[in-house]
LUMSE-826264 format. One record per atom (N, C-alpha, C, CB): x negated, y negated, z negated. Coordinates in steps of 0.2 Angstrom, whole numbers, padded with zeros to 4 digits, always signed. Glycine has a CB too. Layout:
// LUMSE-826264
XYZ
...
//
This chain:
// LUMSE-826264
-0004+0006+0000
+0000+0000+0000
-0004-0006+0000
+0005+0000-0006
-0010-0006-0003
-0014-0010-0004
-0017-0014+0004
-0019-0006-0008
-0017-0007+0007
-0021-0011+0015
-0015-0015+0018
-0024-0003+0022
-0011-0014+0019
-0003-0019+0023
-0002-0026+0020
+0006-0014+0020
-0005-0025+0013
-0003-0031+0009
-0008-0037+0011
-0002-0029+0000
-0013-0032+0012
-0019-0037+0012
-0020-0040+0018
-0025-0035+0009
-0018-0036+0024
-0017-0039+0033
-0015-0044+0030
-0011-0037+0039
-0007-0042+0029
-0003-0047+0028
-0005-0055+0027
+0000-0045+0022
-0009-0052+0020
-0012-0059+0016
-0016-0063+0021
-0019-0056+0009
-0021-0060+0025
-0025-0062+0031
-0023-0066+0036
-0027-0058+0034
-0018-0064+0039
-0012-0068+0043
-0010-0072+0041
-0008-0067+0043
-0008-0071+0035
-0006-0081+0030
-0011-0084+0033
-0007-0083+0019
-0018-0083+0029
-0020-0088+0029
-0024-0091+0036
-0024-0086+0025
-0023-0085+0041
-0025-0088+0048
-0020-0094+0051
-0024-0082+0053
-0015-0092+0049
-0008-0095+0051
-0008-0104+0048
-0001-0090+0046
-0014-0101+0042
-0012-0108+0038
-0018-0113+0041
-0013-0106+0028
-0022-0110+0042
-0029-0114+0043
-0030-0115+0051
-0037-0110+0039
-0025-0110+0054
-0029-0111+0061
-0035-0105+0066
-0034-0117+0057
-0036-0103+0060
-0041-0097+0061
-0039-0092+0067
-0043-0091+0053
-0043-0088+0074
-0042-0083+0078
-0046-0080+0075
-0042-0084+0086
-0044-0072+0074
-0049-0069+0075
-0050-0066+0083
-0048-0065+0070
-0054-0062+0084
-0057-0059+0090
-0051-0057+0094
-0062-0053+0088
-0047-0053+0091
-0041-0051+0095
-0037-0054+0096
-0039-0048+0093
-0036-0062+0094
-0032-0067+0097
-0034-0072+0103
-0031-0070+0091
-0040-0070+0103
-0045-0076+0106
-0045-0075+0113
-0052-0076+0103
-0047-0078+0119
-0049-0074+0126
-0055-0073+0125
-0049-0079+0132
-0056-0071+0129
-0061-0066+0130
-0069-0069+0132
-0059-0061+0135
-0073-0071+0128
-0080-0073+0131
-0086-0070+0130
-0082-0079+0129
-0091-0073+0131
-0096-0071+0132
-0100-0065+0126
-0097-0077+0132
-0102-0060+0127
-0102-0055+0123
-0109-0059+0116
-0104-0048+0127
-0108-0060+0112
-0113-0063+0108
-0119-0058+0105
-0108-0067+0103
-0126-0061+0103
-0131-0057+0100
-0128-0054+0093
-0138-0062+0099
-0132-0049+0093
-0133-0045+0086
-0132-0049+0080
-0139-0042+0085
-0136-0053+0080
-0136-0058+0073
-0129-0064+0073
-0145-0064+0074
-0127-0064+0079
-0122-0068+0078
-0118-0065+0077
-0121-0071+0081
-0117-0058+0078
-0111-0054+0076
-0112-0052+0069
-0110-0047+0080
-0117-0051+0065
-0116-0049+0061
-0117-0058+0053
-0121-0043+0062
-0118-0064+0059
-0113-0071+0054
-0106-0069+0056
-0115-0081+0057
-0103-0068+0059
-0099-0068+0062
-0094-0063+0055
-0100-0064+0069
-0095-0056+0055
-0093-0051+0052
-0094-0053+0045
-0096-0046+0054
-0100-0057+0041
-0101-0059+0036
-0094-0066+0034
-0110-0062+0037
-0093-0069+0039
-0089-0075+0038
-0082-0071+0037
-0089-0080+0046
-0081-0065+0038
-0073-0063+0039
-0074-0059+0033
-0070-0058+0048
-0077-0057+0031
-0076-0054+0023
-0077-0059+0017
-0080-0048+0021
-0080-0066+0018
-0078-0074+0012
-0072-0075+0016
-0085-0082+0012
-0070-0074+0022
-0063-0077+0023
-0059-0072+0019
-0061-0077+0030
-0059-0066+0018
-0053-0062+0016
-0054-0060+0009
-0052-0055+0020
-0060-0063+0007
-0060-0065-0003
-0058-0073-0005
-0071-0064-0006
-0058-0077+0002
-0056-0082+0000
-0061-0088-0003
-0051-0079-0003
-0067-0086-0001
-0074-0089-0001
-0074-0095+0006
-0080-0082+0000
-0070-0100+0005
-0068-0104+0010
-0076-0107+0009
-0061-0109+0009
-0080-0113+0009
-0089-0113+0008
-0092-0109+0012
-0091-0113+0001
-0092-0101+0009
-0097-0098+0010
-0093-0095+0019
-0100-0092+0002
-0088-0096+0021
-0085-0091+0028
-0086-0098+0031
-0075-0086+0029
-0086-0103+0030
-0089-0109+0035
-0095-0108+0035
-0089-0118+0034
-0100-0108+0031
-0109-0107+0032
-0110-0103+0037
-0113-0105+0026
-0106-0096+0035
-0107-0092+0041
-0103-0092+0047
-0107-0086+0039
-0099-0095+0048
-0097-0096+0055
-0101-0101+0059
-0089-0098+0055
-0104-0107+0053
-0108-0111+0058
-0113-0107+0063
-0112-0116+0053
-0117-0103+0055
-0122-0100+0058
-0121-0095+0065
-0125-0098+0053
-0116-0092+0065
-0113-0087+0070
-0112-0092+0077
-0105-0083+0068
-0109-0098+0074
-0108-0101+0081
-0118-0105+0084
-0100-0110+0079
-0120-0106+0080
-0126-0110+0080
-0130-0103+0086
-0131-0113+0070
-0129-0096+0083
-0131-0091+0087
-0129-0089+0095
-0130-0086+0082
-0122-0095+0095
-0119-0092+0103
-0112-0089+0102
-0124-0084+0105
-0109-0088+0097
-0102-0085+0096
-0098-0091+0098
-0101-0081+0087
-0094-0090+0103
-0089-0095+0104
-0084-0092+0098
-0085-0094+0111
-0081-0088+0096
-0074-0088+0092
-0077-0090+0087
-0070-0081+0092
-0082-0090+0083
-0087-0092+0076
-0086-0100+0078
-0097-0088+0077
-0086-0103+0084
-0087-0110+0084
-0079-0114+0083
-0090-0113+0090
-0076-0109+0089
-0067-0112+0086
-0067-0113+0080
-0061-0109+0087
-0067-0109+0075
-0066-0105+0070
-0068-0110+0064
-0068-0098+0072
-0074-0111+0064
-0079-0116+0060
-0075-0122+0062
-0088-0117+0063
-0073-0125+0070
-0073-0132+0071
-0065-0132+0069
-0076-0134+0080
-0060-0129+0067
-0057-0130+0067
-0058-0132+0057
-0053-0126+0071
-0061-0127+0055
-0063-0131+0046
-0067-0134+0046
-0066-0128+0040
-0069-0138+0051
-0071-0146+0051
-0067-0152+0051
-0074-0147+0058
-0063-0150+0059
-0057-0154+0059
-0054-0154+0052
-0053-0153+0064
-0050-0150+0047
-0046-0150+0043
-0049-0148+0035
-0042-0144+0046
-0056-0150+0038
-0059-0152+0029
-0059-0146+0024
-0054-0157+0024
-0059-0139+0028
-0057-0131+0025
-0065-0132+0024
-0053-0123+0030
-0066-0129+0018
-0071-0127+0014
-0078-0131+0013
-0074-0121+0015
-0076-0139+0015
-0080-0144+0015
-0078-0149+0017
-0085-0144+0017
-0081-0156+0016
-0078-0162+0020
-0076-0161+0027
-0082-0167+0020
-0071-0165+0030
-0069-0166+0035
-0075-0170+0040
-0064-0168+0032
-0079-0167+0044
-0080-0169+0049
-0081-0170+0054
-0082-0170+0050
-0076-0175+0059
-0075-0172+0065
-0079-0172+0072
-0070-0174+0066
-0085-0177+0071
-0091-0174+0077
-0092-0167+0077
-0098-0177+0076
-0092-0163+0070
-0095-0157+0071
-0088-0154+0074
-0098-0154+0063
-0085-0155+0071
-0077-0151+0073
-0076-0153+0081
-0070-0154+0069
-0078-0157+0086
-0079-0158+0092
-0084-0156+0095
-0079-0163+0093
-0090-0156+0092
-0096-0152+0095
-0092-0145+0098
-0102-0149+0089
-0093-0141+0089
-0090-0132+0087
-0085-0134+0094
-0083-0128+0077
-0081-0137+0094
-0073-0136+0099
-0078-0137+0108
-0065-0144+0097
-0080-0140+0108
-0083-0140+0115
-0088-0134+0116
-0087-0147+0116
-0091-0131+0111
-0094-0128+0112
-0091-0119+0116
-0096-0128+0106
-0084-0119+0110
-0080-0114+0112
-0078-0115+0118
-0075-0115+0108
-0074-0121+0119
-0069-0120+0123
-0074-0119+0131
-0063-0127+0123
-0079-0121+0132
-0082-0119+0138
-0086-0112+0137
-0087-0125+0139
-0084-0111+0132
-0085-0101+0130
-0079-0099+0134
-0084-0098+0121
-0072-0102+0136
-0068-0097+0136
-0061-0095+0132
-0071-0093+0136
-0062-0101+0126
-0057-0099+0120
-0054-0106+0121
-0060-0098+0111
-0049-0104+0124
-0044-0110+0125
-0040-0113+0121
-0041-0109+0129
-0039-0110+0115
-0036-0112+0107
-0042-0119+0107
-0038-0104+0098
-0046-0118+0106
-0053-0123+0107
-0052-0129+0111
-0059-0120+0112
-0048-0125+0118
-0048-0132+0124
-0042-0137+0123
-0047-0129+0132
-0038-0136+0118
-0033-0139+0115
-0033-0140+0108
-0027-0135+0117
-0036-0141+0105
-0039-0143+0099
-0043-0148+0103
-0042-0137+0095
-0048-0146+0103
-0053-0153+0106
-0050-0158+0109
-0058-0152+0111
-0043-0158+0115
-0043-0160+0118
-0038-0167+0113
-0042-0155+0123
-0036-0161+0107
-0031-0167+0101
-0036-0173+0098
-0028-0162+0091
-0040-0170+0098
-0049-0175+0095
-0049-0181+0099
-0058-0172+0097
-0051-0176+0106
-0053-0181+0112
-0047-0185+0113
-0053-0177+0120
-0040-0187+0113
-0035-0189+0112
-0035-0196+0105
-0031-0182+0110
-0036-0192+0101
-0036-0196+0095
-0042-0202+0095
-0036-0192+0089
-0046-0199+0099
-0055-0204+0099
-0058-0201+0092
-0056-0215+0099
-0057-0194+0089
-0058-0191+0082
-0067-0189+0083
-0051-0183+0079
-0070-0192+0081
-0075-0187+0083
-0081-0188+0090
-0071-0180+0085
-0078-0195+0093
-0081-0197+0098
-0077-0203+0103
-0082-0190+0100
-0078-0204+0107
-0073-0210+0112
-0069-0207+0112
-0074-0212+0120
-0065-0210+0113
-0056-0209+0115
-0056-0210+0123
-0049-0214+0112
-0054-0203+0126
-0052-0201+0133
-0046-0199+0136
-0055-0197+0134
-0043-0202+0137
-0036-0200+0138
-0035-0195+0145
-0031-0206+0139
-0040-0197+0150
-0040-0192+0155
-0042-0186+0153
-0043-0194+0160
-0049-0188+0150
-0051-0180+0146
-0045-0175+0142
-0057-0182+0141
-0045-0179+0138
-0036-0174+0134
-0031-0171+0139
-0030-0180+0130
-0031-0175+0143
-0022-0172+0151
-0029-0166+0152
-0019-0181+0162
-0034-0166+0154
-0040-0161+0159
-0039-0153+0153
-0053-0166+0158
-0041-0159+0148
-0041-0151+0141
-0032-0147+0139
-0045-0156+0130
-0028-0151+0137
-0023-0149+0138
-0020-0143+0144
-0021-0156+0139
-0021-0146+0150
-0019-0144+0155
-0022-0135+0155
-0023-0149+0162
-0029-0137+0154
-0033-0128+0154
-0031-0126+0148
-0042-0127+0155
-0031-0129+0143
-0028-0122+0137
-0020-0121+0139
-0029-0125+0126
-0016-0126+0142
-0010-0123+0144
-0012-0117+0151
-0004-0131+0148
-0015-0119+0154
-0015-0112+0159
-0017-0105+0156
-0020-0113+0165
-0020-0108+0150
-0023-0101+0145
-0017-0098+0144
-0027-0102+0136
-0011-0102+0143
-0008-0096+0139
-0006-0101+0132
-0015-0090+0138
-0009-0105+0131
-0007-0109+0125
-0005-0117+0123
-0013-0109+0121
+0004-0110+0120
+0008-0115+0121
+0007-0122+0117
+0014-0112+0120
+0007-0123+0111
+0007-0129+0108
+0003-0134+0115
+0002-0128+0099
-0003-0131+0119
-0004-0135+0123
-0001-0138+0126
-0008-0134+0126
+0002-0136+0131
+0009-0136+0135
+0014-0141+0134
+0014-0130+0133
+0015-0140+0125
+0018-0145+0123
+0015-0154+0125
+0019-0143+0116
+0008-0151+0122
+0006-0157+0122
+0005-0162+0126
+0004-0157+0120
+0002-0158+0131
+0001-0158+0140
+0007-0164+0141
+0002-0148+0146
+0015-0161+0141
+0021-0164+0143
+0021-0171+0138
+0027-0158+0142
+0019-0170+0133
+0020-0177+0126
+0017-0181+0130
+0017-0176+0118
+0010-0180+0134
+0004-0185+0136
+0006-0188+0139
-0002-0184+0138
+0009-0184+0145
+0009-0185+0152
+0017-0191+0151
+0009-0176+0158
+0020-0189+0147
+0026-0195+0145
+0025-0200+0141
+0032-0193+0143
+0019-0201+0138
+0016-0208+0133
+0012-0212+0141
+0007-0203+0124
+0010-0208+0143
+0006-0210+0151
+0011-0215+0156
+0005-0203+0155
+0017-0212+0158
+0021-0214+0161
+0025-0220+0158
+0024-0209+0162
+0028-0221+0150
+0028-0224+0146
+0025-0230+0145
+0027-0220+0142
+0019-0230+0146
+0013-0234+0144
+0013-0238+0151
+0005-0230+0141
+0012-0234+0158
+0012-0238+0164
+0019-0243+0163
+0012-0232+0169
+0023-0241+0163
+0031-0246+0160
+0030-0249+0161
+0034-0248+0155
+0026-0250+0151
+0025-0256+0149
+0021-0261+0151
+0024-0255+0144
+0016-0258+0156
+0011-0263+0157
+0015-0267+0164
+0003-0259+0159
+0018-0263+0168
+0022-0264+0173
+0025-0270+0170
+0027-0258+0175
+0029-0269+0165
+0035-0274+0162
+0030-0282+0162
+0037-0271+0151
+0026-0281+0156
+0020-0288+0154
+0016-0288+0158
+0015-0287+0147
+0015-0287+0165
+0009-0289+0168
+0012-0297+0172
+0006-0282+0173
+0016-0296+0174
+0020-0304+0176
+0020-0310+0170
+0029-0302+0179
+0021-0307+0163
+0018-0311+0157
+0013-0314+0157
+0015-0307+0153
+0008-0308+0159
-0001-0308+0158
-0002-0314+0160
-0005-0301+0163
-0001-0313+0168
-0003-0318+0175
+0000-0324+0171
+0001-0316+0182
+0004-0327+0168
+0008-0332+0169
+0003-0335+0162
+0018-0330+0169
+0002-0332+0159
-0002-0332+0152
-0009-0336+0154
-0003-0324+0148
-0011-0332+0160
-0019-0333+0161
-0019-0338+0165
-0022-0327+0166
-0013-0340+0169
-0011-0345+0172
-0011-0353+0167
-0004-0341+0175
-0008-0352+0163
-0008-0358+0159
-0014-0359+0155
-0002-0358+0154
-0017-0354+0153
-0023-0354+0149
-0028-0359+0154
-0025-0345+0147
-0028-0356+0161
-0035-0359+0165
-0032-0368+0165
-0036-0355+0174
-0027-0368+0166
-0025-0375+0165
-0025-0379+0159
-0020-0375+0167
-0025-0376+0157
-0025-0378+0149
-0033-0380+0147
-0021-0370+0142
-0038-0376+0151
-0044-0377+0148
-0048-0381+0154
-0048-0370+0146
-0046-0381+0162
-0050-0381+0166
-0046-0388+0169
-0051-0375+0171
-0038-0386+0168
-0034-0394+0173
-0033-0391+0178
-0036-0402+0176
-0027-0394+0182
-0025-0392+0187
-0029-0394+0193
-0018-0394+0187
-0030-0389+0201
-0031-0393+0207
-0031-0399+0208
-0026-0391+0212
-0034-0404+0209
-0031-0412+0210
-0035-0412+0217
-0033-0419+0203
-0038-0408+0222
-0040-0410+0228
-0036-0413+0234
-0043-0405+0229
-0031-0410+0234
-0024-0416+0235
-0018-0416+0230
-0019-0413+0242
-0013-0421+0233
-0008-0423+0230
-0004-0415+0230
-0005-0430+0233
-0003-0413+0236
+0000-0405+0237
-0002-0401+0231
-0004-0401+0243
-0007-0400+0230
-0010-0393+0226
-0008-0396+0217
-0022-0392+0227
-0011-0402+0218
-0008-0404+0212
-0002-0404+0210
-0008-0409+0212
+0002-0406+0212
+0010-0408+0211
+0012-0399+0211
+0013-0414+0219
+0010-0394+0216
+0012-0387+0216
+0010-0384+0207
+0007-0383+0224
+0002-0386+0207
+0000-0382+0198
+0004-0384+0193
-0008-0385+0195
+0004-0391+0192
+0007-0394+0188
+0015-0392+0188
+0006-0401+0189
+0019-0390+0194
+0025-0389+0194
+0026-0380+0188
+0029-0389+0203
+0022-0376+0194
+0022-0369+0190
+0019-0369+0183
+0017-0365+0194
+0013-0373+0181
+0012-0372+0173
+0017-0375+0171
+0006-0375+0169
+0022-0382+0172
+0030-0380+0167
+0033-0374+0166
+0037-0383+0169
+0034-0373+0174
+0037-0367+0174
+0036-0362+0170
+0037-0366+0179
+0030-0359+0169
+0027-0355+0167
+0027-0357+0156
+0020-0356+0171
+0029-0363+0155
+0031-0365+0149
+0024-0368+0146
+0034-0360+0146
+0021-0371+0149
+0013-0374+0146
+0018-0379+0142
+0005-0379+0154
+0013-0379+0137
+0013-0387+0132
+0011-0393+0134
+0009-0387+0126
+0007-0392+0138
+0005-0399+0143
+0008-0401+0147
+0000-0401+0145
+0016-0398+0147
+0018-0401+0154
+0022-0408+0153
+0024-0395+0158
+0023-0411+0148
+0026-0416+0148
+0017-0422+0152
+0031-0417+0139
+0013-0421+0147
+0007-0426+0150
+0004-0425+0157
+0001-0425+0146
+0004-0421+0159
+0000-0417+0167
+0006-0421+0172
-0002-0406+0169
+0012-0420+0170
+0019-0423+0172
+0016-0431+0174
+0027-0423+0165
+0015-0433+0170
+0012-0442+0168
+0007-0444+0173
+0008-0444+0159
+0003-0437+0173
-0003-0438+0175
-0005-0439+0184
-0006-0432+0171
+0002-0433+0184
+0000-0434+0192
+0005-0439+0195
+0001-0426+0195
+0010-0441+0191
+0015-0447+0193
+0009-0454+0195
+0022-0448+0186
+0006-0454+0190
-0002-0460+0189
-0002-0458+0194
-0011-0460+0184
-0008-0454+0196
-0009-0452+0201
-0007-0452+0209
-0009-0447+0199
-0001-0451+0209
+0004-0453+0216
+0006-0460+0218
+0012-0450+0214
+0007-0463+0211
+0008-0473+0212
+0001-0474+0215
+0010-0479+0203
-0003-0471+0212
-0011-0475+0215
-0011-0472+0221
-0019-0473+0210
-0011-0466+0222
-0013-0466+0230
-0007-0469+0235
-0014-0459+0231
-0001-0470+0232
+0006-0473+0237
+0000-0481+0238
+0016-0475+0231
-0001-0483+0232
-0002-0492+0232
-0009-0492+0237
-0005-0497+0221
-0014-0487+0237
-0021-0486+0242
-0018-0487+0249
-0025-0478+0242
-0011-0481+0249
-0011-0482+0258
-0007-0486+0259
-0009-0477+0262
-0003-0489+0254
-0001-0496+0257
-0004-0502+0260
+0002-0498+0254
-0010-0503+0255
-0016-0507+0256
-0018-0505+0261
-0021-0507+0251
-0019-0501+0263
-0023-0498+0269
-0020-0499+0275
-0025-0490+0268
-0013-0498+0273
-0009-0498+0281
-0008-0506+0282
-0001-0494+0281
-0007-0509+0275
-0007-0518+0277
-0012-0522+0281
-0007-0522+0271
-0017-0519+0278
-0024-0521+0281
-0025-0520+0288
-0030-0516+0277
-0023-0512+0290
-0022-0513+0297
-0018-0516+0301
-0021-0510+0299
-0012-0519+0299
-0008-0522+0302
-0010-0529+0304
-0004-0521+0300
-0012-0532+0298
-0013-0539+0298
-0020-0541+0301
-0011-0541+0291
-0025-0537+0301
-0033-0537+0302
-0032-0541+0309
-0037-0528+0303
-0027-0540+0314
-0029-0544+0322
-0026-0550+0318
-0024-0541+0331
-0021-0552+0314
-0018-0559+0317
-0024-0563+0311
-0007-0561+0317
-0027-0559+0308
-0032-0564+0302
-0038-0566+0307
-0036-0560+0293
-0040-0564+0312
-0044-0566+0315
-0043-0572+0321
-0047-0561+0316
-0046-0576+0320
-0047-0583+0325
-0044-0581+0332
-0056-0584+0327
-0040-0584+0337
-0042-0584+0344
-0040-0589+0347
-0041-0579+0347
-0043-0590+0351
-0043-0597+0354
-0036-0597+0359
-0050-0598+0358
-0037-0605+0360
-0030-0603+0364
-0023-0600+0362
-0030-0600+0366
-0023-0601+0354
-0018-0596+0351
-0011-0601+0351
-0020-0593+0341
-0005-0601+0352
+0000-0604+0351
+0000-0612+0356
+0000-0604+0344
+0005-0616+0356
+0004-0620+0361
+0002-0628+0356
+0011-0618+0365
-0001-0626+0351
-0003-0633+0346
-0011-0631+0346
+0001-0635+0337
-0014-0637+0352
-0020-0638+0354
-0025-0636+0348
-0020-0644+0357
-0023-0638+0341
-0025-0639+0335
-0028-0632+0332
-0021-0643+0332
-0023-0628+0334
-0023-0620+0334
-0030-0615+0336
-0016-0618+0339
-0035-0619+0340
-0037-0614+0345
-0042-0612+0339
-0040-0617+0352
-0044-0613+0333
-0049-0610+0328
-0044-0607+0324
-0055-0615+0323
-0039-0607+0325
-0036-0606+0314
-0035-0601+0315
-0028-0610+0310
-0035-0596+0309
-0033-0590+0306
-0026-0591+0307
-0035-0589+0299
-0024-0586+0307
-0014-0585+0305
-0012-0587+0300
-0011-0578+0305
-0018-0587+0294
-0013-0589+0288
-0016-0596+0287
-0013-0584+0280
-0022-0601+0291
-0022-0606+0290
-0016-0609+0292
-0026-0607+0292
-0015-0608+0300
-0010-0609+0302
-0003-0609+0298
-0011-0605+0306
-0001-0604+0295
+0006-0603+0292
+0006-0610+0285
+0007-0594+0289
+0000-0609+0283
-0001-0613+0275
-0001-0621+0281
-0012-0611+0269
-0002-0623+0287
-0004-0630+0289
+0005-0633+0290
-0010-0630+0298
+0008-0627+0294
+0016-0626+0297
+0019-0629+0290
+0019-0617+0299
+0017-0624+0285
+0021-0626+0278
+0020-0631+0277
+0021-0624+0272
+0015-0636+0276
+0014-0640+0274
+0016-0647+0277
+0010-0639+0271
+0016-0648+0285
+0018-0654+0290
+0026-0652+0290
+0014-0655+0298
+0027-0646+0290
+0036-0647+0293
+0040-0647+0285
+0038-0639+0299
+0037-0645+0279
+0041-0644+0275
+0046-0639+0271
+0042-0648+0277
+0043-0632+0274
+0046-0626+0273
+0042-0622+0269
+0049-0623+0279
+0045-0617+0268
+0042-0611+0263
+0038-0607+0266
+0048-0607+0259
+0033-0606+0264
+0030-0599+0270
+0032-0593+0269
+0023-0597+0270
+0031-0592+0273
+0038-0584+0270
+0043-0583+0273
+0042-0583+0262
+0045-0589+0278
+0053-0591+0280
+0054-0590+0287
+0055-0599+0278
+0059-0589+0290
+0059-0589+0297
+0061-0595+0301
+0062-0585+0300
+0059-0601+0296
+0059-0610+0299
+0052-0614+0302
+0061-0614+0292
+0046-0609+0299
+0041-0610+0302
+0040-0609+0310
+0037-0608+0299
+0036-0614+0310
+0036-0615+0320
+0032-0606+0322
+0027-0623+0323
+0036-0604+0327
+0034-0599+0330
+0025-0598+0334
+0039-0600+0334
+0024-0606+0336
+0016-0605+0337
+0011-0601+0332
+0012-0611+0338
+0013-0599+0326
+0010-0595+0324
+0010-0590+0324
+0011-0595+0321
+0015-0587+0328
+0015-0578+0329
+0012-0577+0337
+0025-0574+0328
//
């Protein structure tokens, strides 16, 4: 009665921690003498319950080549069984394994690799590891494989959703630090419209700014177009109009002489026409 009870017992505790033994495991690489016999040393402190002394010898079994010795150790790494919790070592043991062939290993690590427990966080790596211990044969991987692959899809969303955000963010920010285009009145007037739009805090002043901006250049090309216009009649010519007195004057000497012998306003359409 004694031998049934104590499987039994064994099973718990595999159940409880994690542990394959050989016959659970796939099938790898045939391991050396010495590592079979850490190996065999480790499974009788496991089944006295010498949790310390079944990690020392699983290390050493795994350190000798035993993939199922490394799952087996790496998982009482991850989970702090018969010594602190550490999980580089518990990612080592697990890589070690799982490119042995023990795909319990390749889904385990792949939770590490997942979490960044032990090393960078890889999300492609985890879907890679997932995927092969799901093709092993191991389900919890399966599961998780499907969890990832919809935190993935999930995550794309969200970035889908906030990336028109993003832009509109990045968008006010450069303005906010650099100012808008002003190489024309176009570009200008276009930046300034979108960063309101976009809800900048400086849109009431850049508003001010480029309105400045627009009166000064309106008042430039007015000046500029007056200047053309009037530029022929400010100059001299002889012969101008039919008062002999006319043949040097400017056009506004002229208008200021008109005003002042006939007695009108300049500006008016009462002045003599030899002016024009």
């Amino acid at each position: 009665m004694r031998g049934p009870r104590l499987l039994c017992a064994l099973f718990a505790l595999i159940a409880a921690f994690g542990l394959v033994p050989a016959a659970h495991a796939a099938q790898a690489g045939k391991p050396s003498r010495q590592a079979e016999k850490a190996w065999s040393e480790g499974g009788k402190t496991y089944r006295a319950g010498d949790m310390p002394a079944t990690r020392t010898h699983f290390s050493r079994a795994c350190s000798l080549g035993h993939e199922r010795a490394c799952f087996n150790v790496g998982v009482m790494y991850r989970d702090g069984v018969g010594g602190a919790r550490d999980d580089a070592a518990a990612r080592k043991a697990h890589e070690t394994a799982c490119g042995g062939g023990i795909t319990e290993a390749c889904n385990s690590l792949a939770v590490l690799v997942e979490a960044g427990r032990g090393g960078a966080l890889d999300p492609a790596q985890s879907l890679s590891l997932y995927k092969a211990a799901c093709d092993g044969g191991v389900k919890p991987a399966c599961d998780n494989l499907a969890a990832a692959r919809k935190g993935d899809a999930e995550s794309l969303a969200i970035l889908q959703q906030i990336a028109p955000n993003v832009r509109q963010a990045e968008f006010v920010y450069m303005i906010d630090t650099q100012g808008p285009d002003m190489s024309t009145l176009g570009n200008f007037a276009y930046e300034v419209e979108v960063y309101c739009r976009f809800g900048g805090k400086n849109c009431t002043t850049w508003k001010k700014r480029y309105q400045q901006a627009e009166n000064a250049n309106n008042q430039r090309a007015f000046s500029e177009q007056m200047a053309r216009a009037w530029a022929p009649l400010s100059q001299p010519r002889a012969g101008f109009g039919n008062d002999p007195r006319r043949s040097d004057e400017t056009f506004g000497t002229c208008i200021t002489r008109q005003a002042r012998t006939r007695g009108v306003t300049a500006g008016t359409t009462l002045l003599d026409f030899d002016c024009y």
